[in-house]
C-alpha positions as CSV (number, residue, x, y, z in Angstrom):
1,X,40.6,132.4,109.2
2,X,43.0,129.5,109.6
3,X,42.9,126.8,107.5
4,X,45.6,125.0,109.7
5,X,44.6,120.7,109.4
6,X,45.8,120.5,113.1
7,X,43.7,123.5,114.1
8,X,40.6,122.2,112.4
9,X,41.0,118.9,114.0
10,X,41.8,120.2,117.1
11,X,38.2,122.4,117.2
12,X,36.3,119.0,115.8
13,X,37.3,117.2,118.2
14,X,36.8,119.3,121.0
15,X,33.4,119.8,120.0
16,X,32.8,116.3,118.9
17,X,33.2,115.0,122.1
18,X,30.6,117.1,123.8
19,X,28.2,116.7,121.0
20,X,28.8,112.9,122.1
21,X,28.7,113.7,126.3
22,X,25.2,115.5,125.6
23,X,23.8,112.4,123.4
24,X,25.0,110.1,126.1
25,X,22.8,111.7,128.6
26,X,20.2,111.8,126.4
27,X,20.4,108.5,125.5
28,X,20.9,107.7,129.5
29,X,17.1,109.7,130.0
30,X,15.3,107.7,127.6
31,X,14.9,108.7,123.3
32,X,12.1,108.3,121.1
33,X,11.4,108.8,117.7
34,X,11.0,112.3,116.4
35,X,10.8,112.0,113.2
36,X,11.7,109.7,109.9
37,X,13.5,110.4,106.8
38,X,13.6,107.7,103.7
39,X,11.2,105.5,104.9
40,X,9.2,104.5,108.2
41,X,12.6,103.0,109.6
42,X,14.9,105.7,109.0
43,X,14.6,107.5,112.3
44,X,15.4,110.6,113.2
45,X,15.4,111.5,117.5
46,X,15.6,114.1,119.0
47,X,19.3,113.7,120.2
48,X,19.9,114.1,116.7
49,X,18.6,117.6,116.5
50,X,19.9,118.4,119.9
51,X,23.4,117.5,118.8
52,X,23.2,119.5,115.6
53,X,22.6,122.6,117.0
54,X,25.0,121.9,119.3
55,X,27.8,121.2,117.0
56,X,26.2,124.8,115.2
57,X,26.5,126.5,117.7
58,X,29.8,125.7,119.1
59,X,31.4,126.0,115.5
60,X,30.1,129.2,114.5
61,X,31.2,130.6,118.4
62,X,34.9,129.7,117.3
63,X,34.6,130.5,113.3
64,X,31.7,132.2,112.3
65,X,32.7,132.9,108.5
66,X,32.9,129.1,108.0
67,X,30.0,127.2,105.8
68,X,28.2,124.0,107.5
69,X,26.7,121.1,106.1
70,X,24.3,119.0,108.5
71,X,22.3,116.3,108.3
72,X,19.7,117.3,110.2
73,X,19.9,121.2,109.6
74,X,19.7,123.4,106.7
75,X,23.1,124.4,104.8
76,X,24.8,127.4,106.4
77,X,26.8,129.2,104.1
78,X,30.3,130.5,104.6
79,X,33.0,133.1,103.5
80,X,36.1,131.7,105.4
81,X,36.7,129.0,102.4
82,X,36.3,126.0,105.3
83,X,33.2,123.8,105.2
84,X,31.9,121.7,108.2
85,X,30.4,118.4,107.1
86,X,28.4,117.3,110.4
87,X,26.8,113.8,111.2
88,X,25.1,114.6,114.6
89,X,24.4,110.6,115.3
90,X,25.7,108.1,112.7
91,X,24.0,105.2,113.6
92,X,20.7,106.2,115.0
93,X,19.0,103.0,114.8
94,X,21.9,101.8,117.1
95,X,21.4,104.6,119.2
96,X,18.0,104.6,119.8
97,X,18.4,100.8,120.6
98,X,21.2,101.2,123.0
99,X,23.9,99.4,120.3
100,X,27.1,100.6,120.3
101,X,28.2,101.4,117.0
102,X,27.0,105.4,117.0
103,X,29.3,108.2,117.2
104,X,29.3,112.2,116.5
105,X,31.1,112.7,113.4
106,X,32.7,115.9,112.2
107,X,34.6,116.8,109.4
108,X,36.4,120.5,107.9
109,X,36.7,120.5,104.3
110,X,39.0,123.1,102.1
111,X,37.2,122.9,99.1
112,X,36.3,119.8,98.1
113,X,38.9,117.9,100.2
114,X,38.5,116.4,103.6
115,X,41.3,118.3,105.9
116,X,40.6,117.2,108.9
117,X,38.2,114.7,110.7
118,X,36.9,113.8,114.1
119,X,34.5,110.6,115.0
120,X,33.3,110.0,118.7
121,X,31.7,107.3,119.6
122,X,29.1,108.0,121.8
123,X,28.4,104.8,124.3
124,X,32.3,105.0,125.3
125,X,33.9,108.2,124.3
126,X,36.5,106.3,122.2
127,X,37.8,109.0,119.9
128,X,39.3,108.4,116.1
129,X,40.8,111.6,114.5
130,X,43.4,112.7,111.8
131,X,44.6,116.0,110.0
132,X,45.9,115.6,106.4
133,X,49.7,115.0,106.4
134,X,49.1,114.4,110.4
135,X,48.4,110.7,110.7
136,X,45.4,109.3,112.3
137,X,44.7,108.2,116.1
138,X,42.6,106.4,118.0
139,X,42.1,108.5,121.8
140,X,45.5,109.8,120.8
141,X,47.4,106.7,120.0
142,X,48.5,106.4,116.6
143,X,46.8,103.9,113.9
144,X,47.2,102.2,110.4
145,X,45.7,99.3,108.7
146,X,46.1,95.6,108.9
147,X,48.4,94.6,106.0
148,X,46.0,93.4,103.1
149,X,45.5,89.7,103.5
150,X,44.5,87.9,100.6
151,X,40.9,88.7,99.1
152,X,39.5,84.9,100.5
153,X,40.7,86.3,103.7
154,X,39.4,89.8,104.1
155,X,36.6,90.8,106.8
156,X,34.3,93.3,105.4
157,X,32.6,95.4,106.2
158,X,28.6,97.2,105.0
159,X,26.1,98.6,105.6
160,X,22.5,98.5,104.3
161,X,20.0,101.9,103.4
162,X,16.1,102.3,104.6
163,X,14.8,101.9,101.5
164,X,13.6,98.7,100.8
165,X,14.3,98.5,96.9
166,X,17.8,100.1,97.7
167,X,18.1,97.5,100.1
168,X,17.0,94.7,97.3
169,X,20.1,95.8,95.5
170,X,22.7,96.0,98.2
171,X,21.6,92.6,99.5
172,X,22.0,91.3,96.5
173,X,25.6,92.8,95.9
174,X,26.7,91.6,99.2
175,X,25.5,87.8,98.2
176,X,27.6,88.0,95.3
177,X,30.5,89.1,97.2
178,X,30.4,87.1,100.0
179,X,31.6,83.6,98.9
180,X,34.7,85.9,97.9
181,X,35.8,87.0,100.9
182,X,35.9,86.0,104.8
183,X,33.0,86.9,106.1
184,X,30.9,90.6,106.0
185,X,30.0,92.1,109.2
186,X,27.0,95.1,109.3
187,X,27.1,96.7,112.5
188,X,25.0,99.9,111.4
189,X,27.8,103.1,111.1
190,X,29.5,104.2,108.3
191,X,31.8,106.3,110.1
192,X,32.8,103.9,112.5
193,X,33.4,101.1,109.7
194,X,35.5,103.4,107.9
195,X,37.4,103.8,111.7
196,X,37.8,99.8,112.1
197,X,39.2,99.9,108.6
198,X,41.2,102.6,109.8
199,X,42.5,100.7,113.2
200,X,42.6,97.0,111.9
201,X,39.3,95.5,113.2
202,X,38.3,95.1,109.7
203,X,40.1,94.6,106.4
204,X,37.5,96.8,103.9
205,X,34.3,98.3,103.8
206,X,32.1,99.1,101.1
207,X,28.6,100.0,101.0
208,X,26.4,102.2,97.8
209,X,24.4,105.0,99.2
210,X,25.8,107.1,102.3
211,X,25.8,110.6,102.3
212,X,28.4,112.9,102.8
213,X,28.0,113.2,106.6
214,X,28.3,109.9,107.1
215,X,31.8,109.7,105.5
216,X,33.9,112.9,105.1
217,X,35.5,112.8,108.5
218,X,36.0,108.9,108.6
219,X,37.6,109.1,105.3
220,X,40.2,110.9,106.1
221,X,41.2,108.8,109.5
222,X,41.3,106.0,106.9
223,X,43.1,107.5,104.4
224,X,45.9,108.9,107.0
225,X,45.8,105.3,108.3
226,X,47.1,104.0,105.1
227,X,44.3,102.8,102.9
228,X,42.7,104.1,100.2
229,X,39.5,105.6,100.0
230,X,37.5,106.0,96.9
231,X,33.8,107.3,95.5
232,X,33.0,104.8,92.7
233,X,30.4,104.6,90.1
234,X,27.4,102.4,91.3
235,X,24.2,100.9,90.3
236,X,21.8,101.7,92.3
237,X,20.1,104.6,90.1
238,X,19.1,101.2,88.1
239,X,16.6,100.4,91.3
240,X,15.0,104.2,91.5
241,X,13.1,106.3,90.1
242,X,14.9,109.1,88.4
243,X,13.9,111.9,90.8
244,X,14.4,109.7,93.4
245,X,17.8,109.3,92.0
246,X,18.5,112.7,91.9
247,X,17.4,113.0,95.6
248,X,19.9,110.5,96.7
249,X,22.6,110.6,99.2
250,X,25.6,112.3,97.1
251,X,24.9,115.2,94.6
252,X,27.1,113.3,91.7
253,X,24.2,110.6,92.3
254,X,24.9,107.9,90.5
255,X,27.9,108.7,89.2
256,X,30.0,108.1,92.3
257,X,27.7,106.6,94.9
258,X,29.3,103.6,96.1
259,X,31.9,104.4,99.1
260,X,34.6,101.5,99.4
261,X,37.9,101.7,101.4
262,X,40.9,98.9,101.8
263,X,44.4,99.0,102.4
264,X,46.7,100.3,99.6
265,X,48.4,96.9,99.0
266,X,44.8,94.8,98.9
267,X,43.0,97.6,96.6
268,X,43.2,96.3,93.3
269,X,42.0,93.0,94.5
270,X,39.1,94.2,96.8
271,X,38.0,96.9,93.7
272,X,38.4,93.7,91.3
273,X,35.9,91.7,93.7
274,X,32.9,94.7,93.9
275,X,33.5,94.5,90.0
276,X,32.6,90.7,90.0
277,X,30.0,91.3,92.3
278,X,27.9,94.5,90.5
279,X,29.0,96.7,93.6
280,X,30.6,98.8,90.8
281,X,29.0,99.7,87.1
282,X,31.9,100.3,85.4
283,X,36.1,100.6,86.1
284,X,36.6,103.8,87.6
C-alpha cells in the first residue's frame, strides 16, 4: 500500500475530523467517567472509547494491512510497513469539563518516523496538519513559528501527569525554569501545545512523561513549521519505582522521556535552560 506523506495525511485528516464531529456530540449529550488510568484523576470517558473504535474502524476500511497504536485499544498489528499512532481525546480532563484545549489526534508512521500528522480540535473543528517535506497548516492555511525571542522572553508551554510523585518532580522543574523565561502557560494538551508552537501562540513547550499518542502527529506539524522537536533524557525514573518506570509513557523510559520543542534559532538556548532547570539529566 501507499506510503505517499500526502496520502496519509489526507486519510488522517479526513478521519480525524469525524472522530472530532462524533465527540462533539457526545460531549454536547452529556459525558461521564468511564474509567481511570494512572491514578483516580486520570480519566478515561466513554467518548474516548467511542472515538477509538471509530478512528479503527475507518482506518482499517481504507488500509487494512496497516498496524495501529491506540491509547485506549489494544496494538493492532500490520503488514503494510505504516503504523497509525491514535490519541482518541488528548485532553480528556478538558473535555470532560467542557475546556477547550482537546482534539483527535492522528498520526502515520514509516518505521519509526512520523510521516504524516493530523490534530483536530474538537470544541471548534480548527484543524493543524502536515506531511513530511509538505509544510504544515492550520484549516489549510500555511504555518511556521514565531522567530525565537530571547530565552527571558519565551512563553512556554507544559503540561503536568496524574501521578502525584510525577507531578512533585515536574512542578518542581517548572519552578526552576520559570524565573528564566516569560511566563509558562498549562492548558492541558500535548498535541495542541506542540500546534501553538507550531502556529506562533507559544514560543516552546516542554513537558517529561507523554506518551507516544499524545505527540507523534503534533510533532511533525511542528517540525514542518520550523522548529525542532526532540526526545531527551529525563529524570523522572529518579521519582518511580523501577517497574513503574518501565510502565511509563515511552518504551525507551527514561532514557528519552522528556518531550521539548522550540524554534531552530532559540534551541540551544531553550535546551540550555531545561539543563539549568533538571528538566534534562544529561546533554543529549
Amino acid at each position: 500500500m501507499s506510503h505517499d506523506p500526502v496520502e496519509l495525511r489526507d486519510i488522517a485528516s479526513t478521519i480525524a475530523r469525524e472522530g472530532a464531529d462524533l465527540a462533539r456530540r457526545m460531549r454536547h449529550g452529556g459525558i461521564d467517567v468511564a474509567d481511570t488510568k494512572s491514578s483516580a484523576v486520570d480519566v478515561v470517558t466513554e467518548a474516548d472509547r467511542a472515538v477509538e473504535a471509530l478512528v479503527r474502524r475507518r482506518i482499517l476500511e481504507q488500509r487494512p494491512d496497516d498496524a495501529i497504536l491506540g491509547e485506549e485499544g489494544d496494538d493492532h498489528p500490520g503488514t503494510s510497513g505504516v503504523r497509525w499512532v491514535v490519541d482518541p481525546i488528548d485532553g480528556t480532563v478538558n473535555y470532560l469539563y467542557g475546556l477547550p484545549d482537546c482534539a483527535v489526534s492522528i498520526a502515520a508512521e514509516v518505521g519509526d518516523e512520523v510521516v504524516a500528522g493530523v490534530v483536530v480540535t474538537i470544541p471548534t473543528g480548527v484543524e493543524y496538519a502536515a506531511a513530511r517535506g509538505h509544510g504544515a497548516t492550520r484549516d489549510g492555511v500555511p504555518i511556521s513559528v514565531r522567530p525565537a525571542p530571547p530565552l527571558a522572553e519565551m512563553l512556554v508551554l507544559t503540561g503536568f501527569g496524574y501521578r502525584t510523585e510525577v507531578r512533585a518532580h515536574q512542578v518542581a522543574s517548572v519552578a526552576r525554569l520559570l524565573p528564566q523565561v516569560r511566563d509558562v502557560r498549562r492548558m492541558g494538551s500535548c498535541s495542541l501545545d506542540l500546534c501553538h508552537v507550531a502556529d506562533g501562540s507559544g514560543d516552546a513547550y516542554v513537558e517529561e512523561g507523554p506518551a507516544r499518542w499524545d505527540w507523534a502527529a503534533a510533532s511533525l506539524v511542528a517540525t514542518e513549521a520550523g522548529a525542532v522537536f526532540a526526545r531527551l533524557p529525563g529524570r523522572m525514573s529518579d521519582h518511580l519505582a523501577p517497574v513503574e518506570a518501565q510502565m511509563a509513557a515511552t518504551p525507551d523510559w527514561p532514557e528519552r522521556s522528556v518531550i521539548a520543542a522550540a524554534p531552530a534559532d532559540g534551541w540551544d538556548d531553550f535546551l540550555g535552560a531545561l539543563e539549568a532547570a533538571g528538566f534534562v539529566a544529561d546533554h543529549p
